[in-house]
Each structure stands twice: as structure tokens, then as C-alpha cells.
N, CA, C and O atoms as a GROMACS GRO file, in nm:
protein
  464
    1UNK      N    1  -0.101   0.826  -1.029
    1UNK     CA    2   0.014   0.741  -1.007
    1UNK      C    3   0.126   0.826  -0.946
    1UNK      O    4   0.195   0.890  -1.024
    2UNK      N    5   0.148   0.833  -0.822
    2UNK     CA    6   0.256   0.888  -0.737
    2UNK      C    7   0.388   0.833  -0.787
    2UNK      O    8   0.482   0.912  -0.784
    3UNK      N    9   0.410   0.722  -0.827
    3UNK     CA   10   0.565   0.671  -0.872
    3UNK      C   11   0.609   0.756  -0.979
    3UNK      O   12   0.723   0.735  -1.021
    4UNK      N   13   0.554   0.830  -1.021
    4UNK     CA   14   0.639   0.891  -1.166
    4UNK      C   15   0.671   1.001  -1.114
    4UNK      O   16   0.780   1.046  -1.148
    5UNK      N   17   0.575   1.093  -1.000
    5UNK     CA   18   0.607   1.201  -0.910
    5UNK      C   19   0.789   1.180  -0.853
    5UNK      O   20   0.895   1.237  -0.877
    6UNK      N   21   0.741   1.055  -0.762
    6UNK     CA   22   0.853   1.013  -0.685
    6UNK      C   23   1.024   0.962  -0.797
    6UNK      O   24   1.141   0.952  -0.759
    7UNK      N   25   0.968   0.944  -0.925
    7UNK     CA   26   1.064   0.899  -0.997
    7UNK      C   27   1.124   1.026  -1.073
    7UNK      O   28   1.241   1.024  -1.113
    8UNK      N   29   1.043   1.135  -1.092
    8UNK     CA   30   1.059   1.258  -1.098
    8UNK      C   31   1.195   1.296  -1.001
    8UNK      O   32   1.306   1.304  -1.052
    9UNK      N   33   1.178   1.314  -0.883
    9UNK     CA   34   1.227   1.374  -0.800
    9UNK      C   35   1.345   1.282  -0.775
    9UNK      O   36   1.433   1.366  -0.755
   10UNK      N   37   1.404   1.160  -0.764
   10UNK     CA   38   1.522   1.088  -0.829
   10UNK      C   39   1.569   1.146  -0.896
   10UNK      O   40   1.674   1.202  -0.864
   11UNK      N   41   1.514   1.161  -1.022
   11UNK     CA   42   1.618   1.219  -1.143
   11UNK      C   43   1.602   1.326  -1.067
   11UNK      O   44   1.673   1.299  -0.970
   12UNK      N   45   1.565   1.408  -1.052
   12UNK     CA   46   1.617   1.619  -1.025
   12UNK      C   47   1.709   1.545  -0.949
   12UNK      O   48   1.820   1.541  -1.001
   13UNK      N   49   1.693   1.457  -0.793
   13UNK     CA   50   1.796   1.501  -0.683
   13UNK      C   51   1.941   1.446  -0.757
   13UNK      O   52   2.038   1.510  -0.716
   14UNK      N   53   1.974   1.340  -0.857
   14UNK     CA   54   2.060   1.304  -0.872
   14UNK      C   55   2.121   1.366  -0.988
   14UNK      O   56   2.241   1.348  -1.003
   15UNK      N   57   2.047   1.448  -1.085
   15UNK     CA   58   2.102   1.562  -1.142
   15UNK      C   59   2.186   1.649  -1.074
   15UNK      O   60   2.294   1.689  -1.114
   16UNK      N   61   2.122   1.682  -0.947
   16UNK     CA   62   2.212   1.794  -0.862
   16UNK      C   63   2.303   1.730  -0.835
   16UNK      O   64   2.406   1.793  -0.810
   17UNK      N   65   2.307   1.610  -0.829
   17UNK     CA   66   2.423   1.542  -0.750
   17UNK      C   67   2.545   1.516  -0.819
   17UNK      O   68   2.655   1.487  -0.772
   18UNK      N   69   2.505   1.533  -0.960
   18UNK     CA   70   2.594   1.448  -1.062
   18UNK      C   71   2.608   1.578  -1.134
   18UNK      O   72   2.657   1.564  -1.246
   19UNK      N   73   2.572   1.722  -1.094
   19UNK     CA   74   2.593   1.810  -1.144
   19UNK      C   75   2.523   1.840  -1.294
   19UNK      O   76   2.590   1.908  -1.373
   20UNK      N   77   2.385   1.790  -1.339
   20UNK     CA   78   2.349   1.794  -1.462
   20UNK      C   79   2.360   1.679  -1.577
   20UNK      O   80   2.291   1.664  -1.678
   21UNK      N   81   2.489   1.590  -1.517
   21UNK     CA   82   2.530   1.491  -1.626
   21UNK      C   83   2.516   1.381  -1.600
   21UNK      O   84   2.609   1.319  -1.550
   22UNK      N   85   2.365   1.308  -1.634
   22UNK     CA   86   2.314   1.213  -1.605
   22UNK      C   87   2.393   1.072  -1.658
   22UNK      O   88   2.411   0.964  -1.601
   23UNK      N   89   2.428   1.115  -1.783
   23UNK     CA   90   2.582   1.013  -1.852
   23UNK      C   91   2.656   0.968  -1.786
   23UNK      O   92   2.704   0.870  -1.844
   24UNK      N   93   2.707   0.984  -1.671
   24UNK     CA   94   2.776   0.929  -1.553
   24UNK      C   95   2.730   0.831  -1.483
   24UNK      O   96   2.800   0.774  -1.399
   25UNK      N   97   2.592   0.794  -1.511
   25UNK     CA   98   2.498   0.698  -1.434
   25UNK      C   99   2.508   0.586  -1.494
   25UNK      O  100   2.500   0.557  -1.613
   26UNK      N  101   2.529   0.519  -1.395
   26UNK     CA  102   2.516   0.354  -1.455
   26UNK      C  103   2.401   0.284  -1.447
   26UNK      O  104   2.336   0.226  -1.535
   27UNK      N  105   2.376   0.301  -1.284
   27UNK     CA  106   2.251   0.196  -1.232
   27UNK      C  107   2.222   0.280  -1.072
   27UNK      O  108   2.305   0.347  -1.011
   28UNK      N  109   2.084   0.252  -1.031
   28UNK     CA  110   2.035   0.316  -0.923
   28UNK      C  111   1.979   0.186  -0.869
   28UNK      O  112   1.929   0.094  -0.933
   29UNK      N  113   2.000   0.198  -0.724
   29UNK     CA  114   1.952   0.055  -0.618
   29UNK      C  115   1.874   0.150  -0.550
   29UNK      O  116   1.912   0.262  -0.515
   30UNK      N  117   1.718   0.078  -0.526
   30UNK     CA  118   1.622   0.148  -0.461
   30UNK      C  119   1.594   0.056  -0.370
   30UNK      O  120   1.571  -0.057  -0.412
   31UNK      N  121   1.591   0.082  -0.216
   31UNK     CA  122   1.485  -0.008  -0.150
   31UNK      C  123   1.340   0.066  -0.121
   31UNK      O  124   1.339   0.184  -0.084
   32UNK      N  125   1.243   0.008  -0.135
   32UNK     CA  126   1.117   0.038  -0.069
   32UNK      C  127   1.067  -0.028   0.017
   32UNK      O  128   1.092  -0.146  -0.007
   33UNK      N  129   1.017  -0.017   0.095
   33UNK     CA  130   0.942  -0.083   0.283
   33UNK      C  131   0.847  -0.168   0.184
   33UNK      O  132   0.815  -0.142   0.068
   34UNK      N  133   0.806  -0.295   0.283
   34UNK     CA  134   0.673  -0.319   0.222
   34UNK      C  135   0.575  -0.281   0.232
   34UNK      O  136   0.488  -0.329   0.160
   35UNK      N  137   0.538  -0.158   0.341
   35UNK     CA  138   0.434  -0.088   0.328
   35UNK      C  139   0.410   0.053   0.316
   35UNK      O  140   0.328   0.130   0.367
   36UNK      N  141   0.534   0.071   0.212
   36UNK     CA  142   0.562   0.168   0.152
   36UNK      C  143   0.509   0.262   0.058
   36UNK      O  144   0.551   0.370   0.019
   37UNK      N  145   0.386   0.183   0.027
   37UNK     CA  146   0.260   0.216  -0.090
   37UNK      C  147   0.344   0.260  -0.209
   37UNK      O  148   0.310   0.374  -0.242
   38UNK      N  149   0.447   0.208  -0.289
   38UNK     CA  150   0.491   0.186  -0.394
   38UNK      C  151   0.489   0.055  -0.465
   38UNK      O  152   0.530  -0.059  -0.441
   39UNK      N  153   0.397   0.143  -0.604
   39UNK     CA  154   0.412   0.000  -0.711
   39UNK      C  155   0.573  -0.001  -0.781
   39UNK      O  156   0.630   0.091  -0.840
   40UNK      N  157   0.608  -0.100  -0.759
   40UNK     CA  158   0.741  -0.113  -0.829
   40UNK      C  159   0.770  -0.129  -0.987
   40UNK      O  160   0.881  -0.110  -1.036
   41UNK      N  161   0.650  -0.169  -1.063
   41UNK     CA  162   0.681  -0.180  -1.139
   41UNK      C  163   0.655   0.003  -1.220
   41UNK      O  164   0.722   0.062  -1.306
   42UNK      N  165   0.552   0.038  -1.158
   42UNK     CA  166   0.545   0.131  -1.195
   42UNK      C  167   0.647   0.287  -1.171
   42UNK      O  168   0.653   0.388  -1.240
   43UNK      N  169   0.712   0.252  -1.051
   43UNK     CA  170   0.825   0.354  -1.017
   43UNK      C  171   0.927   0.293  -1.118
   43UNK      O  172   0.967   0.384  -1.190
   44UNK      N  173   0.991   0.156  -1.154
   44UNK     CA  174   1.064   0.122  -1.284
   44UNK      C  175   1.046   0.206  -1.424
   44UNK      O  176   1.139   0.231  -1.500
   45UNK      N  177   0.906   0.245  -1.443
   45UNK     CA  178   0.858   0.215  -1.584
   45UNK      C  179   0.866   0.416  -1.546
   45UNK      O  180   0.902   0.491  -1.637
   46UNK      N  181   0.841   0.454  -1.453
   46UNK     CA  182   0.859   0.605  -1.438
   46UNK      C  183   1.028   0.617  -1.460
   46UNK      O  184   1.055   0.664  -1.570
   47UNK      N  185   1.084   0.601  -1.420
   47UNK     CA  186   1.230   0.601  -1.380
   47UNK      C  187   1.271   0.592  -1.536
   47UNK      O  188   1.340   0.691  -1.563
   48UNK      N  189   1.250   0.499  -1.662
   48UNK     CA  190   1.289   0.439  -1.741
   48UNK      C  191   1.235   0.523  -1.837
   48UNK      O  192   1.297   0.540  -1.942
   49UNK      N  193   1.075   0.606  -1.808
   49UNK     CA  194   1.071   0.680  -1.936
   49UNK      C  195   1.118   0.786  -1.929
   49UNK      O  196   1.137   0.844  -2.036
   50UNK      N  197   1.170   0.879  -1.755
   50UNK     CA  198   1.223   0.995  -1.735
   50UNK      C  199   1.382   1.015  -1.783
   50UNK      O  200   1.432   1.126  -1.799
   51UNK      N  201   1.460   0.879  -1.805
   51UNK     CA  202   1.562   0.839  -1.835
   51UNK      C  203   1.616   0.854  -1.973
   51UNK      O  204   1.726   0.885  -2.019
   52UNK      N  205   1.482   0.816  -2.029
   52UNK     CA  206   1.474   0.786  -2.216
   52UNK      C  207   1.455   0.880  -2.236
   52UNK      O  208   1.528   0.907  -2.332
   53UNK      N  209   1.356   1.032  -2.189
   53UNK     CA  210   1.371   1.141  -2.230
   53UNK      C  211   1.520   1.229  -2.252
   53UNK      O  212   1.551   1.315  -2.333
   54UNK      N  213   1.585   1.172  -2.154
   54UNK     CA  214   1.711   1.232  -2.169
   54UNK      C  215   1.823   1.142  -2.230
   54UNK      O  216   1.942   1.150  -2.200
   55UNK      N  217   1.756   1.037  -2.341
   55UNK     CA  218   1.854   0.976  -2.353
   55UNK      C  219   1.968   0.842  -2.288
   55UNK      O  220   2.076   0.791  -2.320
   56UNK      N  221   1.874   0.832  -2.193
   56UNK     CA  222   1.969   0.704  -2.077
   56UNK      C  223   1.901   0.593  -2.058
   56UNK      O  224   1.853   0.560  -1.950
   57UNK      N  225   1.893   0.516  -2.183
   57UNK     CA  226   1.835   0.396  -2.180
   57UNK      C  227   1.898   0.312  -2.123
   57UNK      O  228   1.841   0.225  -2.058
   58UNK      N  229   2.033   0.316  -2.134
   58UNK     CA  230   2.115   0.211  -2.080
   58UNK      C  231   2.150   0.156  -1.936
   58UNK      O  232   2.204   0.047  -1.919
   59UNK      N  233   2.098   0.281  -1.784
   59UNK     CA  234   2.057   0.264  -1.706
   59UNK      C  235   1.974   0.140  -1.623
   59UNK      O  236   1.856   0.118  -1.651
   60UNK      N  237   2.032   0.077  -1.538
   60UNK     CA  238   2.053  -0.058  -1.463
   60UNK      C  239   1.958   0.026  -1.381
   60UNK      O  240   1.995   0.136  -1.343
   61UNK      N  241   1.813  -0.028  -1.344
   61UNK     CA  242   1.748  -0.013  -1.194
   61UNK      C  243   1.667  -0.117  -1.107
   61UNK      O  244   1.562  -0.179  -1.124
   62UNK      N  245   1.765  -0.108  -1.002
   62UNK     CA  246   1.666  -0.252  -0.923
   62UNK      C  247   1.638  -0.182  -0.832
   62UNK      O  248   1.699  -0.084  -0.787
   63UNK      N  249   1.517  -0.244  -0.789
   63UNK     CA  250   1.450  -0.212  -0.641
   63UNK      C  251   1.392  -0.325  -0.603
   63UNK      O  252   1.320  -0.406  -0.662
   64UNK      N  253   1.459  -0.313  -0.435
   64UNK     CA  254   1.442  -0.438  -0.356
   64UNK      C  255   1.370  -0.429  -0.261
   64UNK      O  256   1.388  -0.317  -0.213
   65UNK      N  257   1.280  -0.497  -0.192
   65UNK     CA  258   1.155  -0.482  -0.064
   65UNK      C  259   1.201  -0.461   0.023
   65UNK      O  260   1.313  -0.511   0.034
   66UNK      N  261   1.167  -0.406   0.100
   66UNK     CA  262   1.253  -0.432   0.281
   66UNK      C  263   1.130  -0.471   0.350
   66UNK      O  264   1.026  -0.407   0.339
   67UNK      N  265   1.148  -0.596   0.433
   67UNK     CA  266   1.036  -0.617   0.559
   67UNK      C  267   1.020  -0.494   0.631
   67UNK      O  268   1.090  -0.394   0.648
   68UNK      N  269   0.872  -0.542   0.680
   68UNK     CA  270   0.819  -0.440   0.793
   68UNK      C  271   0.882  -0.500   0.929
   68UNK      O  272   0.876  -0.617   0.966
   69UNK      N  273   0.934  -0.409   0.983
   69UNK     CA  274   0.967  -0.432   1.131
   69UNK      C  275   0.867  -0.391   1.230
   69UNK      O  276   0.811  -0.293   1.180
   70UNK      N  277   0.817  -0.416   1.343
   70UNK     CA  278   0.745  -0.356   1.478
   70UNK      C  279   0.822  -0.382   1.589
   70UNK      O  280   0.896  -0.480   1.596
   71UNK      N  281   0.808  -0.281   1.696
   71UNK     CA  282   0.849  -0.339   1.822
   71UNK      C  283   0.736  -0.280   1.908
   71UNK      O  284   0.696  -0.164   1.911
   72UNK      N  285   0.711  -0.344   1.949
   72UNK     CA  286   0.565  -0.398   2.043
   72UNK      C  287   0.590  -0.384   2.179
   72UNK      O  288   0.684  -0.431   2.243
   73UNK      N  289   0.449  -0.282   2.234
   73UNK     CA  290   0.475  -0.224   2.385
   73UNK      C  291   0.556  -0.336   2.481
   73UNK      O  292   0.641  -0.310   2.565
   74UNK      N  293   0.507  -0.461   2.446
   74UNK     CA  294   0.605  -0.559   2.561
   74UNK      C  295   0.710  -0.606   2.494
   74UNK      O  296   0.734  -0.726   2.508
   75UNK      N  297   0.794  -0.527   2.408
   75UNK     CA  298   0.930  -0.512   2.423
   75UNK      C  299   0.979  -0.625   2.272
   75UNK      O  300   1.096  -0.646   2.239
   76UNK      N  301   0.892  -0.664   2.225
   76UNK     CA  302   0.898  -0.779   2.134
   76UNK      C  303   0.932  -0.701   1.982
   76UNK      O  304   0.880  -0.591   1.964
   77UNK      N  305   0.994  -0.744   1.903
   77UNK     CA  306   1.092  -0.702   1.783
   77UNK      C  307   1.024  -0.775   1.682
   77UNK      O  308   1.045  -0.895   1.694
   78UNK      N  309   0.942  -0.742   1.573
   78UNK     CA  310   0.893  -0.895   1.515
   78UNK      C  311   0.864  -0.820   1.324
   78UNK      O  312   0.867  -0.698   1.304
   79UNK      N  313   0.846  -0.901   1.233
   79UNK     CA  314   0.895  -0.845   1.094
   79UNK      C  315   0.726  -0.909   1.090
   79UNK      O  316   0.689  -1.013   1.144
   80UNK      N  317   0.635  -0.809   1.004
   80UNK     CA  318   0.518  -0.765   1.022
   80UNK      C  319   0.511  -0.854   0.883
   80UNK      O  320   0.618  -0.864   0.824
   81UNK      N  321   0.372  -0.936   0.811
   81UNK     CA  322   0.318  -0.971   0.694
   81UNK      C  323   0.215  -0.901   0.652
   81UNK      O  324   0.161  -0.926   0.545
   82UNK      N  325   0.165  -0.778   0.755
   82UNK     CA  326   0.034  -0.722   0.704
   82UNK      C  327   0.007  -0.592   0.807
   82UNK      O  328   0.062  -0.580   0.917
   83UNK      N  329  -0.066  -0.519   0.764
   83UNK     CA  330  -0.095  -0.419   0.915
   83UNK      C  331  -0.199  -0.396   0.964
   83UNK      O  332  -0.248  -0.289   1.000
   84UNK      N  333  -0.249  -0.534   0.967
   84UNK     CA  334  -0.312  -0.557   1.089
   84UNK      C  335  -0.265  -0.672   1.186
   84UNK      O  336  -0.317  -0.698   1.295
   85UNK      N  337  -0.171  -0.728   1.137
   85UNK     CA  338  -0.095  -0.819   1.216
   85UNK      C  339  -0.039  -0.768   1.387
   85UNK      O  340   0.034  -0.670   1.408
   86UNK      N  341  -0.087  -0.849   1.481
   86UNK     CA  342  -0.066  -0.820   1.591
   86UNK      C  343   0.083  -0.912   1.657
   86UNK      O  344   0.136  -1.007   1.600
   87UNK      N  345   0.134  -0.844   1.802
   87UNK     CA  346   0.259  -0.894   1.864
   87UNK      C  347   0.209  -1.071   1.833
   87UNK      O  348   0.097  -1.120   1.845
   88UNK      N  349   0.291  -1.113   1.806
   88UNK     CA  350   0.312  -1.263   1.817
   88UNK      C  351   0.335  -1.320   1.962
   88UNK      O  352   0.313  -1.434   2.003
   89UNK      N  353   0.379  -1.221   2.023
   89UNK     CA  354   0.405  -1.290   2.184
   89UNK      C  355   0.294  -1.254   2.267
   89UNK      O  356   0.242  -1.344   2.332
   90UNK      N  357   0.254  -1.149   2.274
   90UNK     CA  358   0.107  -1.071   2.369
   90UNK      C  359   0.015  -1.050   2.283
   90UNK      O  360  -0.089  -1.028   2.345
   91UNK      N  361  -0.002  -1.046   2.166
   91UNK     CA  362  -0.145  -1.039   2.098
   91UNK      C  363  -0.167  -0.891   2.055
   91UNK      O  364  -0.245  -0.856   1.967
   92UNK      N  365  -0.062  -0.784   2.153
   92UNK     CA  366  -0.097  -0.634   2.138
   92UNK      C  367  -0.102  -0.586   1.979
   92UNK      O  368  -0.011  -0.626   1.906
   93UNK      N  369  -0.203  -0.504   1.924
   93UNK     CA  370  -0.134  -0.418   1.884
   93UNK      C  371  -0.082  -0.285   1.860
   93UNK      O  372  -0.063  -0.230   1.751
   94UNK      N  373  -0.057  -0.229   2.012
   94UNK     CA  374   0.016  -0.104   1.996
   94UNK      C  375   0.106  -0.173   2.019
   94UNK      O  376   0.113  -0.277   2.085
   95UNK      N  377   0.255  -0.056   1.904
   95UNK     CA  378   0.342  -0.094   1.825
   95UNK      C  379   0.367   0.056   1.746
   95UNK      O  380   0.316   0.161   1.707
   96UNK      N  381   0.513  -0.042   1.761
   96UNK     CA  382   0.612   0.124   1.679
   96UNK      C  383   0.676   0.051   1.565
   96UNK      O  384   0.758  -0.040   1.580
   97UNK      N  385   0.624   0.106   1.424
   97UNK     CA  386   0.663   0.066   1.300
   97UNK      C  387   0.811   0.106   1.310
   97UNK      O  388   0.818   0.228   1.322
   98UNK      N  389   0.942   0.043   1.309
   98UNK     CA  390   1.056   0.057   1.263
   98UNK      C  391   1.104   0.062   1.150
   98UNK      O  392   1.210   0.125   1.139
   99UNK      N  393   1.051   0.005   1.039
   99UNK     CA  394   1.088  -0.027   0.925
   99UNK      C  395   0.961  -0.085   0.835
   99UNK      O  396   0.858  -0.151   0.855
  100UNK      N  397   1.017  -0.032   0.744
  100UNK     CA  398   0.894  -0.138   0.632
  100UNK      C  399   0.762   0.022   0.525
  100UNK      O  400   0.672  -0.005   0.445
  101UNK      N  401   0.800   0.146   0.566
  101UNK     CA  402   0.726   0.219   0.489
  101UNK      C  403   0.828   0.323   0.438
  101UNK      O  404   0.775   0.418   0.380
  102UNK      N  405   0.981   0.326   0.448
  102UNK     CA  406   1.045   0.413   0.359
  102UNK      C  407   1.102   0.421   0.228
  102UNK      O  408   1.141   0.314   0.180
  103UNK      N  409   1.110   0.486   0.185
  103UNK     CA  410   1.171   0.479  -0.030
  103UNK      C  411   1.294   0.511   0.001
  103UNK      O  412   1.307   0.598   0.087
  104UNK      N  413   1.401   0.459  -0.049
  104UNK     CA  414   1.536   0.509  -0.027
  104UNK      C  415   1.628   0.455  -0.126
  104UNK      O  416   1.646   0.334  -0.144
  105UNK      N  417   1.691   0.556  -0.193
  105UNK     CA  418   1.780   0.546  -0.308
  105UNK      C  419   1.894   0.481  -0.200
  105UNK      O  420   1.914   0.542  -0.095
  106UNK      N  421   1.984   0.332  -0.231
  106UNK     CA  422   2.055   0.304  -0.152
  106UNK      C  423   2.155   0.341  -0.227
  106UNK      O  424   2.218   0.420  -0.156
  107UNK      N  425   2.230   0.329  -0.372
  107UNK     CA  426   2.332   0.359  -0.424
  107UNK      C  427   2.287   0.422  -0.562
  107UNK      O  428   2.171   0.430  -0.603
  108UNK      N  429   2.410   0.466  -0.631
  108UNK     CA  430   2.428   0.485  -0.738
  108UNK      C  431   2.533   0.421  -0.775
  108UNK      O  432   2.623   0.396  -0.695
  109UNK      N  433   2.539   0.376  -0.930
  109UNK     CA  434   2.729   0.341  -0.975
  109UNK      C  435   2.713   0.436  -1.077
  109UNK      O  436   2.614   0.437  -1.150
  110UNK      N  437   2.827   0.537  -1.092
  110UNK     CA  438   2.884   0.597  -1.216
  110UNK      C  439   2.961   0.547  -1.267
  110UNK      O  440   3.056   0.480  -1.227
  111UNK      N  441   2.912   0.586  -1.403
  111UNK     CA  442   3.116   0.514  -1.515
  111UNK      C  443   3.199   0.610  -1.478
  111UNK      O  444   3.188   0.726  -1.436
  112UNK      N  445   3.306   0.516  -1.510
  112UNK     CA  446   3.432   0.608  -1.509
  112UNK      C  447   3.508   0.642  -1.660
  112UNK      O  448   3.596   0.586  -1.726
  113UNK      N  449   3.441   0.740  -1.671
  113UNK     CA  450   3.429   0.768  -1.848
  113UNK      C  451   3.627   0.820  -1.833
  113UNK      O  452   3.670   0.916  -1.897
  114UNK      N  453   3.704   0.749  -1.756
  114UNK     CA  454   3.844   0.793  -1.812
  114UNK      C  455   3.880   0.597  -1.849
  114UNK      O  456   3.969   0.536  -1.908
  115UNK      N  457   3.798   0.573  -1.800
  115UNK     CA  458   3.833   0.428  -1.882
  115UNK      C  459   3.769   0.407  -2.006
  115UNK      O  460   3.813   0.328  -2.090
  116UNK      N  461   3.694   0.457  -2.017
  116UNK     CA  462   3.618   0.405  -2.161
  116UNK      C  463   3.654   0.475  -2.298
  116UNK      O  464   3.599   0.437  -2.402
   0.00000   0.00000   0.00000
């Protein structure tokens, strides 16, 4: 299971980021491509027990799909359901994946532990 790898490496990069003090974390927004070869529930359930080891149950995490994009030798722009799906306008399929196979932490929210 690669998601606990990948959920691994979340927590380190946002340790560095947050300087060690994961307590500052509120909630993490993930998008993944849809052909991103991530199980979501299982990058959740990684994320949530790497969290609980340190104590941060209280941690908000969503992750949202992103369509596959192509743009297709005759110039055509089109949001993919599968990959083997060919141009909708010429039938081609050579094609340049734009979108739809990257993991990307889109935000973080920290508290603002001078309010609380």
C-alpha cells in the first residue's frame, strides 16, 4: 500500500514546514488526479493513523478528485473517463495528459493558538 508511504511523507514535509509542531494543524486539502493511482480512502486512513501517533486526532482531511484532462494532436482539449478513451473529435489517440495523475497538498489551515 503506497498511500501510507505517500501519507508518510505529508507529515515529514509539513513538520518541516510547521517547524516540528504539528498542533498548529487544523486540516489538510488534498487533490488527487483521477488517474493518479491513489486509494483515497486508504491515503485518509494513513494520514489519520500517522496523526494519532502523534496525538492529532482532531485533524480535518479532505481529498478531492481532479478530472483527467488531454489535449489531442488535432488540437482538441477534452476531460478523459478512462485511459483508453480516445479524441472525441478525430478518434486519435496520441495525446498529452495535462491533468488528472498528480497528488497535491492544496492547503493547510493552522490554529491560531493566540486566540484560543
Amino acid at each position: 500500500m503506497h498511500e501510507f508511504a505517500i501519507a508518510q511523507d505529508i507529515i515529514s514535509s509539513l513538520e518541516i514546514s510547521l517547524k516540528s509542531d504539528l498542533n498548529l494543524l487544523s486540516s489538510i486539502d488534498i487533490e488527487a488526479g483521477a488517474f493518479a493511482g491513489i486509494v483515497t480512502d486508504s491515503l485518509i486512513f494513513g494520514l489519520q493513523t500517522i496523526l494519532a501517533e502523534k496525538k492529532m486526532n482532531d485533524v480535518d482531511i479532505r481529498i478531492a478528485q481532479a478530472d483527467a484532462t488531454a489535449l489531442c494532436e488535432c488540437g482538441n482539449s477534452y476531460t478523459l473517463q478512462n485511459m483508453f478513451e480516445l479524441c472525441p473529435d478525430c478518434g486519435s489517440a496520441e495525446r498529452e495528459m495535462k491533468s488528472g495523475t498528480e497528488l497535491t497538498v492544496r492547503s493547510v489551515e493552522i490554529r491560531d493558538i493566540n486566540n484560543e
